[in-house]
C-alpha positions as CSV (number, residue, x, y, z in Angstrom):
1,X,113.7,-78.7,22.3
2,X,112.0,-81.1,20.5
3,X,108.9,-80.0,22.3
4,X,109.0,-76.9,21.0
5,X,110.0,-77.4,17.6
6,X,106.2,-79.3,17.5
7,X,104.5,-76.4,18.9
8,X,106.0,-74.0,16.3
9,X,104.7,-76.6,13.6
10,X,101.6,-76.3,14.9
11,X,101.1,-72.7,15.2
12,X,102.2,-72.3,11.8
13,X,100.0,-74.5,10.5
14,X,97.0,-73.5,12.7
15,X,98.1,-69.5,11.2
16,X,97.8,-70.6,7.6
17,X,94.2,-70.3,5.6
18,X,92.1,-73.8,5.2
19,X,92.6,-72.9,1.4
20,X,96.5,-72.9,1.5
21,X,96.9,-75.8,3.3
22,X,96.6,-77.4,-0.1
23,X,99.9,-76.3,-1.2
24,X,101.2,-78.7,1.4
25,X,103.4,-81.7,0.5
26,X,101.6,-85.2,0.2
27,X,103.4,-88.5,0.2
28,X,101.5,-90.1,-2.9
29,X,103.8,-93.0,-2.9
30,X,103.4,-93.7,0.6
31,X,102.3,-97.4,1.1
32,X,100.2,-96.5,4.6
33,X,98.1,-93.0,4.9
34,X,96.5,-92.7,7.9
35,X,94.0,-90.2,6.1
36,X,93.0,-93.1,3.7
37,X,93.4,-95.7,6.6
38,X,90.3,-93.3,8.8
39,X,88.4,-93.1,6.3
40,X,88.4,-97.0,5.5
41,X,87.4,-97.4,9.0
42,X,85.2,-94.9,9.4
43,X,83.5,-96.7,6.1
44,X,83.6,-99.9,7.3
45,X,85.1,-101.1,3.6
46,X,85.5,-104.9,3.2
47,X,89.2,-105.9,3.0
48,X,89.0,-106.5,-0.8
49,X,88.1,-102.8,-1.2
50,X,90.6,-101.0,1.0
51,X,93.5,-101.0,-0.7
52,X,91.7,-99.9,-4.6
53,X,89.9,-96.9,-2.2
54,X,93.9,-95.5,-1.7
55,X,94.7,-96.3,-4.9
56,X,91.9,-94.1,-6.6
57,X,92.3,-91.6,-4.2
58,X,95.6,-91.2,-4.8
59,X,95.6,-91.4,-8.1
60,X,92.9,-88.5,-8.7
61,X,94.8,-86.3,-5.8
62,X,98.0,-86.3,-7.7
63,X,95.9,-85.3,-11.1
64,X,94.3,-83.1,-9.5
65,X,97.1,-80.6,-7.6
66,X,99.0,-81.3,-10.5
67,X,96.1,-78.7,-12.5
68,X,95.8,-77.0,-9.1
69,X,99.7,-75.7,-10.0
70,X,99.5,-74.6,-13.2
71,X,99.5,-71.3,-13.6
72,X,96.7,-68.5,-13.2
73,X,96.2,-67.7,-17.2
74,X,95.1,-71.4,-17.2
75,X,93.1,-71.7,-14.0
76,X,89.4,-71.7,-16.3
77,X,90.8,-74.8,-18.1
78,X,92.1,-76.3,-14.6
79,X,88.6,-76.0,-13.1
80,X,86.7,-78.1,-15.6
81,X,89.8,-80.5,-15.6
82,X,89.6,-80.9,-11.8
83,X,85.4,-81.0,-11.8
84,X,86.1,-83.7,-14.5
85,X,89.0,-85.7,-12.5
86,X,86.6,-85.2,-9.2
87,X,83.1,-86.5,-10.6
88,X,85.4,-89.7,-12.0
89,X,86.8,-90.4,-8.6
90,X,83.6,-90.7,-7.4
91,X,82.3,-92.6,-10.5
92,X,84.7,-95.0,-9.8
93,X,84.1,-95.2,-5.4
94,X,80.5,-96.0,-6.1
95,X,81.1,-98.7,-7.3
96,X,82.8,-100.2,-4.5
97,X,80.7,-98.5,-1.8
98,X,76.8,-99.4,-1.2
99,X,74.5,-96.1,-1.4
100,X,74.9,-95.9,2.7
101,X,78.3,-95.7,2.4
102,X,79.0,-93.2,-0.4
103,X,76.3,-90.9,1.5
104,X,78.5,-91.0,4.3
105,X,81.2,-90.7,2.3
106,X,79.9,-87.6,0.6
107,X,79.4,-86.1,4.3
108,X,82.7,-86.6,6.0
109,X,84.5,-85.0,2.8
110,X,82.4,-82.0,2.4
111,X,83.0,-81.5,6.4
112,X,86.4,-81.8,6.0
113,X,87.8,-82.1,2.3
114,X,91.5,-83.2,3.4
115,X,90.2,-86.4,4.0
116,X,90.7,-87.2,0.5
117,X,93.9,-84.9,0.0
118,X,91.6,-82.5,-1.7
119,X,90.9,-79.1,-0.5
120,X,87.7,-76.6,-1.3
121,X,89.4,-73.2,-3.1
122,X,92.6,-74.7,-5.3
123,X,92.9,-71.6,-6.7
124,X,93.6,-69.6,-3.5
125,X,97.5,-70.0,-4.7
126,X,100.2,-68.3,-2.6
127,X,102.7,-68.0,-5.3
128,X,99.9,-65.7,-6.9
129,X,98.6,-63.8,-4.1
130,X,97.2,-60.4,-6.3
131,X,95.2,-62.6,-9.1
132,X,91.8,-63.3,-8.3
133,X,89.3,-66.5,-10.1
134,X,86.8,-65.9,-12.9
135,X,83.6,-66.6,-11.9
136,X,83.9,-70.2,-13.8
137,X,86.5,-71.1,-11.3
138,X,83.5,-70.4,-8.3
139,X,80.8,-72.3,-10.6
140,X,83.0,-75.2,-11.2
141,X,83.7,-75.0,-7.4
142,X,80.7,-75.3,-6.1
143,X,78.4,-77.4,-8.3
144,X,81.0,-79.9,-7.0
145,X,80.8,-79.0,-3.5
146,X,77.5,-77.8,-3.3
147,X,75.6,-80.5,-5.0
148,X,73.3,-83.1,-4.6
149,X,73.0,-87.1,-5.1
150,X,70.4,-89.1,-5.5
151,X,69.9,-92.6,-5.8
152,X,67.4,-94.1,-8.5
153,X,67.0,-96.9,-10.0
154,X,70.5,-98.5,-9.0
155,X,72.2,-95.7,-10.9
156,X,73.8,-92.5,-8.9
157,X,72.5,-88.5,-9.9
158,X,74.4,-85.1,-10.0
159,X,72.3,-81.9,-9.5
160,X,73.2,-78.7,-9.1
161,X,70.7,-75.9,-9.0
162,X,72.1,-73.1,-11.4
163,X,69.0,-71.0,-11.5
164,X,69.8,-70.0,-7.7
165,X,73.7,-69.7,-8.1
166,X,75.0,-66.1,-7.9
167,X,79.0,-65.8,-8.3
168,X,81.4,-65.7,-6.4
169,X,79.7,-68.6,-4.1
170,X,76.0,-70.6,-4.5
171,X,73.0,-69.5,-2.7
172,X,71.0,-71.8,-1.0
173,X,67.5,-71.7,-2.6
174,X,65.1,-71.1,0.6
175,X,62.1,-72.8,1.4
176,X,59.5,-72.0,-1.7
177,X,56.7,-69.6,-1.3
178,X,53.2,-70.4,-0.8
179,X,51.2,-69.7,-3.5
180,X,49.3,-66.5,-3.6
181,X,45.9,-66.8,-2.9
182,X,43.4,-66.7,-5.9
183,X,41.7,-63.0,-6.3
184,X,38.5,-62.8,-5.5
185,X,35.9,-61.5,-7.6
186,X,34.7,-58.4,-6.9
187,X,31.2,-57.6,-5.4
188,X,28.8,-57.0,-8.1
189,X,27.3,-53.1,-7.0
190,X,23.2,-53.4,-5.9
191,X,20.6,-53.0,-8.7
192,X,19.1,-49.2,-8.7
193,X,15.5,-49.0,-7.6
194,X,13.1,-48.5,-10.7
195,X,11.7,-45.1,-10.9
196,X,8.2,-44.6,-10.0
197,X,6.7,-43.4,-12.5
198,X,9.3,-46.1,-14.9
199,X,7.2,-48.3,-17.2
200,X,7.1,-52.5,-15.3
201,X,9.8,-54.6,-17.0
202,X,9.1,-57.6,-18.2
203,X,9.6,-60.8,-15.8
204,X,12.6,-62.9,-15.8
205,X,11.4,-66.2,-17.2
206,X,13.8,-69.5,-17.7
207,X,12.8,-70.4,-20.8
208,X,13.5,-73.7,-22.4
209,X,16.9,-73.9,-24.4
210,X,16.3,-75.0,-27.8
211,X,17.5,-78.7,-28.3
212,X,20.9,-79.6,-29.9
213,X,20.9,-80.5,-33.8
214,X,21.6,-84.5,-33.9
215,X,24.5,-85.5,-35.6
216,X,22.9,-87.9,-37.4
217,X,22.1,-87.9,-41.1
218,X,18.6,-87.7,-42.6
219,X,17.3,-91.0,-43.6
220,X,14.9,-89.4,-45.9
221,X,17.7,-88.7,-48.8
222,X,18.2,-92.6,-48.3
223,X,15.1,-93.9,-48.6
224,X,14.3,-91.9,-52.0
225,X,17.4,-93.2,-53.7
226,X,15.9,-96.9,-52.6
227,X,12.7,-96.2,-54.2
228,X,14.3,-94.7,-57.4
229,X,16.5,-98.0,-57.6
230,X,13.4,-100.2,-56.9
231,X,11.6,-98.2,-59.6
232,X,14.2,-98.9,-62.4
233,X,14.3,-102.3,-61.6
234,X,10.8,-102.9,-62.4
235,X,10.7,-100.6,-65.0
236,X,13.7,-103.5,-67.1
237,X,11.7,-106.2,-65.8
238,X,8.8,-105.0,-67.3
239,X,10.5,-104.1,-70.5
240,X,11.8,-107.5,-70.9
241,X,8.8,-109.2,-70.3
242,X,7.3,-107.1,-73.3
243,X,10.0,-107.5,-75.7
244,X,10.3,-111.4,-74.7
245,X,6.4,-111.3,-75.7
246,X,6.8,-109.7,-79.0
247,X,9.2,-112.3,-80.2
248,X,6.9,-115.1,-79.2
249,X,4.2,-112.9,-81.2
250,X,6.3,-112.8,-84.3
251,X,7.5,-116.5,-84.3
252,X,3.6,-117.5,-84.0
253,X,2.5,-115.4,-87.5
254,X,5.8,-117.1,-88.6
255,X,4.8,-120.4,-88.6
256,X,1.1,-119.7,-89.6
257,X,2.1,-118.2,-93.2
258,X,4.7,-121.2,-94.1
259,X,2.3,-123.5,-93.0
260,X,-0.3,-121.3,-95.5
């Protein structure tokens, strides 16, 4: 009997979507999880690290089908709130895993999300069977799932290519195109033959280009506003000299008359 009361359970939950599964019942409180436990091992987490890895995951997985509940007229507002409580569980695992083991970590969830007791499509809710997700629920969705990390500089990346997403799922950009080729120009038609009884052209002679003007000012303005300055100054000194003369003069027929 107790054989087939195990088989039943497992048809059942073999029959139901992957997406519904998440309305399943979790023992947050429960001290072991063999999910958690796997994925420790499959890790290879230190000992110190094991038991805040079931903490934060159970943490965020409570928060998390807590908005996945709510009710559809709030299902835009849950899927930012879960994006949010998702991208800070992570925040918070990189820190105790190296890059290796958050890559793998990254790779064993998105192959199977229950893993972490999340599940890909919260919104594909059994108690509302006829509502369908806005296409935020689908963006939200997959530039979680979809994504891509990078590690530089010691510091983890998010990027999501929203250029190439079309609702209600992303679409993988495809390899890039080559480049077209560059046009190439088109084949100048043949001259016409002259007419015989045309006048001869003239030749075709390379002629010399005419030099570039320097960009150097004339020194000739230069030099004439030298001689003009040279020109005054000898000009004072000579009229100095011939007033300094004068005054001698005058001092001389001076002297001559007194002594008279």
């Amino acid at each position: 009997m107790r054989t087939w009361k195990l088989i039943a359970l497992l048809v059942v939950m073999c029959s139901l979507p992957g997406q519904a599964q998440f309305w399943l019942h979790v023992e947050w409180g429960a001290p072991h999880c063999r999910q958690c436990a796997w994925m420790e091992e499959a890790l290879h987490l230190p000992p110190h690290a094991r038991n805040d890895y079931q903490r934060i995951i159970h943490q965020y997985g409570k928060k998390i089908e807590r908005e996945a509940r709510r009710d559809y007229r709030h299902w835009d507002r849950s899927a930012e709130r879960i994006y949010d409580l998702r991208m800070a569980r992570d925040g918070r695992l990189q820190r105790l895993m190296s890059p290796d083991q958050f890559r793998l970590y990254i790779h064993l969830i998105r192959e199977v999300p229950q893993r972490v007791h999340d599940y890909r499509g919260w919104y594909a809710n059994p108690h509302h069977p006829d509502w369908h997700p806005s296409n935020l629920c689908f963006r939200f969705e997959d530039s979680y799932w979809d994504c891509r990390w990078d590690y530089r500089n010691g510091r983890w990346s998010h990027h999501f290519d929203l250029h190439a997403w079309r609702p209600p799922h992303a679409v993988r950009p495809s390899a890039p195109r080559p480049p077209k080729p560059a046009p190439r120009p088109e084949a100048r038609p043949p001259k016409p033959a002259p007419h015989p009884d045309a006048k001869p052209s003239r030749p075709d002679v390379q002629r010399p280009s005419r030099p570039a003007p320097s960009k150097e000012r004339p020194q000739r303005g230069r030099e004439q506003l030298r001689e003009k300055k040279e020109s005054r100054k000898e000009s004072r000194k000579e009229l100095r000299r011939g007033s300094t003369g004068k005054e001698k003069a005058a001092k001389r027929s001076a002297g001559r008359h007194s002594e008279a």
